[in-house]
N, C-alpha and C positions, 0 to 999 in steps of 0.2 A: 259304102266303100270309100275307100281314098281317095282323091283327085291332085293330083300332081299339074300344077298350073304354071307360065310363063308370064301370062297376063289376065287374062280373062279366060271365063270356065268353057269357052270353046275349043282351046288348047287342049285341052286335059285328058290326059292318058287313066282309063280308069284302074281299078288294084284292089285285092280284096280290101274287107271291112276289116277298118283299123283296132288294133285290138281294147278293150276299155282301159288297161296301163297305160297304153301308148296314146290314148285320147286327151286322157287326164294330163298328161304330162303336155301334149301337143296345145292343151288350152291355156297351162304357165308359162311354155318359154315361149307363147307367141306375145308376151308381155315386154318388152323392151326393157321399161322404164316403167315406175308406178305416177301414179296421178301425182299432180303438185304438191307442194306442201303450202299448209295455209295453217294460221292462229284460231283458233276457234276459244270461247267462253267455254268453261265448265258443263255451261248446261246445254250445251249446242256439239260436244266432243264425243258423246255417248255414240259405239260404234265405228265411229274411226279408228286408223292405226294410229300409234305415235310414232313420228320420224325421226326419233332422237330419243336418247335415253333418258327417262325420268330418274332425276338425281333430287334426291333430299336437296330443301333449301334452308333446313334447319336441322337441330337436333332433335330427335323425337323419343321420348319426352321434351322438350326445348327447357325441363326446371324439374327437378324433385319433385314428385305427388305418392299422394297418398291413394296405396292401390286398396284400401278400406275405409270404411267408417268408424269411426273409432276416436283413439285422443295421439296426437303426438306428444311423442316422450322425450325426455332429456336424460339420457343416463338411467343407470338403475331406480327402480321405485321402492318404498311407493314415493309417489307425487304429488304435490302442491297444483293445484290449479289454477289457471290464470287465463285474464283475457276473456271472452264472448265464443270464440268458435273461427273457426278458417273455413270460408263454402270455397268451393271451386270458384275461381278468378277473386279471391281474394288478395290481400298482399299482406303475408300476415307479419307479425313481430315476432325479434328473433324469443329462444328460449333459454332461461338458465340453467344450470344443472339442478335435476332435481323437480323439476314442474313439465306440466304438462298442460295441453290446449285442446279441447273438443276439434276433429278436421273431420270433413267431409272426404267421400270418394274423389279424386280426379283435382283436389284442391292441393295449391303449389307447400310446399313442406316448411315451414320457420329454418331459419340457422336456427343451427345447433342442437336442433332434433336430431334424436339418433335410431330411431324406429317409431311405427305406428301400432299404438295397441287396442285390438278390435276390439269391438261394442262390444261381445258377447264375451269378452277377456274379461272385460274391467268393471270394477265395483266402486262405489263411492263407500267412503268410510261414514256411517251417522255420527260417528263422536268427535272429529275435526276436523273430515269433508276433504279428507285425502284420498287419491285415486291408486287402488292396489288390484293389483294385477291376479284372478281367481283363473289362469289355463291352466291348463291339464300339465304344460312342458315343466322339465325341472331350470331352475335359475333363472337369472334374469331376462327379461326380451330378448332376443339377439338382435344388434344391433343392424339394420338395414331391413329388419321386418317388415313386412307388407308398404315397403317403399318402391314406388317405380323412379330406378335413379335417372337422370338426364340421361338418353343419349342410348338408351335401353333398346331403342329399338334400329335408330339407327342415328348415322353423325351427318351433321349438315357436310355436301360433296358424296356422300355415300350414293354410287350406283343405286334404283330401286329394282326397276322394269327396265327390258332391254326395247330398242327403238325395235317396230315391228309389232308389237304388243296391242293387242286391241282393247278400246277401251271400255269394259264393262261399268255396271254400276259399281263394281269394287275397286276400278280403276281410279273412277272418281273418287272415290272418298278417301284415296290414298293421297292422291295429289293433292285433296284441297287437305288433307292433315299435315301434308310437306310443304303448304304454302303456297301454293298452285291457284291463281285465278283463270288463266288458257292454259291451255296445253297447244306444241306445235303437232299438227298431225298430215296424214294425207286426205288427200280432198277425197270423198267417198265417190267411186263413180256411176256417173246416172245410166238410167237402165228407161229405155221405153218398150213395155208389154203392146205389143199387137195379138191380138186375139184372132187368127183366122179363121172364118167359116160361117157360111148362111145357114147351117142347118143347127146355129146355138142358141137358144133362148136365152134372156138375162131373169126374168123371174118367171113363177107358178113351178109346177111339174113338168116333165118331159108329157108332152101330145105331138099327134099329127106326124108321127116320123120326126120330131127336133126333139134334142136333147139340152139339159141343162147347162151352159157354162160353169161347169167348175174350175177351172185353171186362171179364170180372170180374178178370182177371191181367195185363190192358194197361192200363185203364185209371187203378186206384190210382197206379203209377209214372210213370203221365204227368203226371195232376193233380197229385202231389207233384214233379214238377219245376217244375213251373208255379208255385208257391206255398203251393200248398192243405195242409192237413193232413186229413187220410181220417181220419174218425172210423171210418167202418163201411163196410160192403160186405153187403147180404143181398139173396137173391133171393127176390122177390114174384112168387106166383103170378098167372094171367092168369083174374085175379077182382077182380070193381069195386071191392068193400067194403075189400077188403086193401090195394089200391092207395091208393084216398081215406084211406084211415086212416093208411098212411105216407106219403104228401105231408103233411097237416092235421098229423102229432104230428111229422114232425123237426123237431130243435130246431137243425141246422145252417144253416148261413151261404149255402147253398147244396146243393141237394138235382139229381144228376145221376142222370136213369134213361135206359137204354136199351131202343130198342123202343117200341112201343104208340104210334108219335108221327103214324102213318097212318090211315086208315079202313075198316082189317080188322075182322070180326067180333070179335076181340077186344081190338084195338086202344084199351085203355080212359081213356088217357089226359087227353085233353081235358074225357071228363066229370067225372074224376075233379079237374080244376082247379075246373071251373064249380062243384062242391058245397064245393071248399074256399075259391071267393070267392078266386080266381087271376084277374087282369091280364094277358092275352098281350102281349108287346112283341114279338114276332117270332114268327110262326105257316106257316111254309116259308120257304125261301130259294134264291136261283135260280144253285142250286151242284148238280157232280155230281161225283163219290158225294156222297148224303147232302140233298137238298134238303128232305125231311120232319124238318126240326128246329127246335126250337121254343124259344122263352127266353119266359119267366114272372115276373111281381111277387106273391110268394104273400103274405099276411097277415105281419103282424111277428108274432115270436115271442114267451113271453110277457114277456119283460125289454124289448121293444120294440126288438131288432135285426130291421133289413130280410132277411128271406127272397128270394131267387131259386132258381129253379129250370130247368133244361137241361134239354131233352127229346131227346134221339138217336139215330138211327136204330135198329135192330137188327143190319142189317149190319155186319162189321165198320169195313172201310176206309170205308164211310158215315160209324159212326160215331165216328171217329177224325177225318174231315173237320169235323163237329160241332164236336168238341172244342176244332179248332182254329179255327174259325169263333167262336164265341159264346164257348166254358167261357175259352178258354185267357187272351184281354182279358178277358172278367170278372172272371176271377181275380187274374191282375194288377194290375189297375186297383183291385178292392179291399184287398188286399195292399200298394198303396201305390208299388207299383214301377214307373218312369221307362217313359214309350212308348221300343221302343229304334227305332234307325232301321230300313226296311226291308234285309233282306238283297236285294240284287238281282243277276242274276247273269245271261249271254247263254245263248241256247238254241244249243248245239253243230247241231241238226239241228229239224225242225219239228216245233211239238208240238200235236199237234192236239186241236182245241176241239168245243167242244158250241155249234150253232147260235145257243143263244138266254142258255146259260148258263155261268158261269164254273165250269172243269175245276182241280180237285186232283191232280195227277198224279207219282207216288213218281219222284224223279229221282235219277240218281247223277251228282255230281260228277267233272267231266274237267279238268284244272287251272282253269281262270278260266268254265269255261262247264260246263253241264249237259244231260242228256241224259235219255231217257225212260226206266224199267224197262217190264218184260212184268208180266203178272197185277195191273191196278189196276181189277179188277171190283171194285161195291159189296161182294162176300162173301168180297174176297181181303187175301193179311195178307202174300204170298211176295215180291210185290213191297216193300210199306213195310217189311220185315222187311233189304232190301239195300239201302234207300232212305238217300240222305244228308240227304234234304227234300224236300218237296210246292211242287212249280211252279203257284204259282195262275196258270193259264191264261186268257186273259181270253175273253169270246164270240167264235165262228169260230178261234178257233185263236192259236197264233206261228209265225210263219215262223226258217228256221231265221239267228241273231244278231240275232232277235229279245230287248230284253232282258222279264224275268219277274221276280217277287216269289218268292222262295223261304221255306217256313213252316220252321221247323225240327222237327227228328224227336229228339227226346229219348232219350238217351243215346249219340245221335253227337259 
């Protein structure tokens, strides 16, 4: 449920469970400002936003090339031959009318070429070693044939990407073809995983009443697709004092634990905010899997960066629903990175809802429309494990060409 706070969560007037629109929404505008801007190298930008727009810093092409292999031409043929050949980063000599030069793909064009005529065009003459042109087309080459002119793709000043843009591996290879050795971006923000509970094993199978951790080894690679950079990852025992002590000393941008976010006997969570002088901004939410989770205004840190904090079910697919409820816009949003539009996509068959609450439900993609997996209990991973994305289900259900919001499942 809500908590409406003055200062600290002893204040707090409680309110039903926030609805998961209004959660998501509650985890971006508690964003101020996004993280700094800082220069980063090429190979160091991967995953950040950019803060600024990426503008050509040249022409692209930056020179006439040749968009085949082939011979450049001068004017109608046939052709006289000259020269050795033009490879890419050659500089070759201009052409007279009338002759022609062996050129490579991607290799800069002679003045006074007027087209490129491809290998599979052109024939050498045996009787005095002139190059005539055998295609299929009637007349001469047309001139600008399989040339990429300068400027073809875009002008140096030319807008590329707008600032907000995250930078993929295509990002980069735009910028360094624009000339790009950093980019300016937002600083990615850090994320420390606390892992709560005594009763989780790190290796073998589940024995003895423990269960395996699985959320220490899905979660880092989620968050880091998200934006975040994972400082750390440790598991805290289900003891108050340890608990209050690592919320109160992380020095991260954002502190995500799993578990203790309910009102089990050990579930220590919430008092461990109230001593650290924590803000609830979202205290349940009326999502299933996962409706006990919780997002936090914890104390600034001591250089005076804003602290939040995510609290997440213990279940898995709960809290994996979590993540993408609250962590995953938080992240983003601090990070700096563009709301993207919804994915929306038709229900192949009906996807059934929870009465009162909106459903996450692991779906595979069937060309243009989605359908349900099997195993999407709060403690299951076999479903989201074949999942191409989470059908946020709205209350009572979709019928089936109904359309859905699909969340996406990272590293699909």
């Amino acid at each position: 449920m809500t908590v409406v706070r003055t200062s600290t969560l002893e204040s707090a007037t409680r309110r039903a469970a926030t609805t998961w629109e209004e959660a998501r929404s509650a985890a971006q505008s508690c964003v101020v400002r996004p993280s700094p801007v800082v220069v980063r190298d090429l190979g160091d930008a991967l995953g950040h936003a950019l803060a600024e727009p990426l503008t050509a810093l040249t022409d692209l092409p930056s020179f006439d090339t040749s968009a085949m292999d082939g011979w450049a031409v001068a004017g109608p043929g046939p052709w006289r031959l000259s020269g050795g050949g033009v490879l890419a980063g050659g500089r070759p000599e201009p052409l007279s009318g009338g002759t022609a030069v062996p050129i490579a793909t991607g290799a800069p064009l002679p003045a006074g070429a007027s087209a490129v005529l491809r290998r599979e065009h052109g024939e050498t003459d045996k009787r005095d070693g002139t190059l005539l042109d055998r295609s299929a087309g009637p007349g001469p080459v047309a001139p600008g044939r399989d040339i990429r002119p300068r400027g073809q793709e875009c002008r140096a000043g030319e807008p590329l990407l707008p600032s907000g843009t995250t930078v993929t591996a295509t990002v980069l290879g735009l910028a360094a073809a624009a000339g790009y050795d950093r980019l300016t971006v937002h600083r990615r923000p850090t994320v420390e995983l606390l892992v709560l509970g005594d009763e989780l094993l790190e290796s073998g199978p589940p024995r003895a009443g423990r269960v395996r951790d699985a959320l220490g080894p899905l979660l880092p690679s989620w968050l880091r697709d998200h934006g975040a950079r994972v400082t750390e990852r440790r598991r805290v025992s289900d003891d108050f004092g340890l608990l209050r002590e690592a919320v109160r000393d992380s020095t991260a941008d954002v502190v995500v634990t799993t578990g203790s976010t309910a009102a089990g006997p050990v579930d220590f969570l919430h008092d461990a905010l109230a001593e650290a002088g924590a803000r609830l901004l979202v205290d349940s939410v009326a999502v299933r899997p996962g409706h006990p989770m919780l997002l936090a205004e914890l104390p600034p840190a001591a250089d005076g960066r804003p602290r939040r904090l995510v609290g997440l079910p213990g279940n898995p697919l709960a809290a994996v629903a979590g993540t993408a409820t609250l962590a995953v816009p938080l992240l983003r949003r601090l990070g700096g990175h563009a709301d993207a539009e919804p994915l929306r996509m038709t229900a192949a068959v009906a996807l059934p809802g929870h009465p009162r609450d909106t459903r996450l439900v692991p779906v595979r993609r069937m060309g243009h429309e989605v359908a349900p997996l099997p195993f999407d209990g709060p403690a299951m991973l076999r479903g989201l494990a074949l999942a191409d994305g989470l059908a946020a289900v709205p209350p009572g259900g979709a019928g089936a060409g109904a359309d859905v919001e699909i969340l996406e499942v990272p590293g699909r």
